[in-house]
C-alpha positions, 0 to 999 in steps of 0.5 A: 080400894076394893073392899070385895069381889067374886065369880060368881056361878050359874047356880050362886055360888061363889066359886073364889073371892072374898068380902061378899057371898052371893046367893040365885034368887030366880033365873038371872037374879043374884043377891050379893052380899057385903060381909063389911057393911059400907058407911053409904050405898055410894060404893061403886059396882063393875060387872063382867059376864064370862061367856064361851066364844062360840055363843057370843049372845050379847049377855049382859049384867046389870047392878039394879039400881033400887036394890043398893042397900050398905050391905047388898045389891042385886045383880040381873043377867040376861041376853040382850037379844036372842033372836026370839025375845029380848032381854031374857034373863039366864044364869051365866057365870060372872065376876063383881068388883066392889069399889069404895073409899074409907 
C-alpha cells in the first residue's frame, strides 16, 4: 500500500502530500521524512522528476542507498549530462511515492 507521497519543490518544501516532510539539505539533496516509522528500511521507493519541455536535461533522481533509515531516506537530483560536467546536482521539483506491506 502506499504509506506516503509528495511534490516536492526546488527549495524542500512539500507542496501537496501527506505521510512524509521534506526538507533541502544542499543543491540537489533532499532529506525525506516518514511521519509513521516503518517496522524495516525494506519499503519501496519511486521517483519522478518534473521538468519543462523545453529543457529535457536528462534530470535524474536517485533514492541513496546508504541513507534508508525506518523513518527516512535522502533523495539526490542531478543532471545527468549537461554538456559541460556530468552529474551535476540541481534543485527541480519531484514527486516520491512510498510503498510497504503491514
Amino acid at each position: 500500500r502506499i504509506v506516503a507521497f509528495g511534490k516536492i519543490n526546488t527549495n524542500g518544501a512539500l507542496l501537496r502530500g501527506q505521510g512524509l516532510s521534506a526538507s533541502r539539505t544542499n543543491t540537489g539533496l533532499f532529506a525525506i521524512t516518514l511521519t509513521d516509522a516503518r517496522p524495516n528500511t525494506n519499503y519501496s521507493v519511486f521517483t519522478s522528476v518534473i521538468e519543462g519541455t523545453s529543457s529535457r536535461d536528462d534530470i535524474i533522481a536517485t533514492i541513496d542507498s546508504g541513507s534508508f533509515t525506518t523513518t527516512s531516506f535522502n533523495i539526490s537530483v542531478h543532471e545527468g549530462d549537461n554538456s559541460t560536467t556530468a552529474g551535476t546536482r540541481v534543485n527541480r521539483q519531484f514527486n516520491v511515492m512510498v510503498v510497504d506491506i503491514d
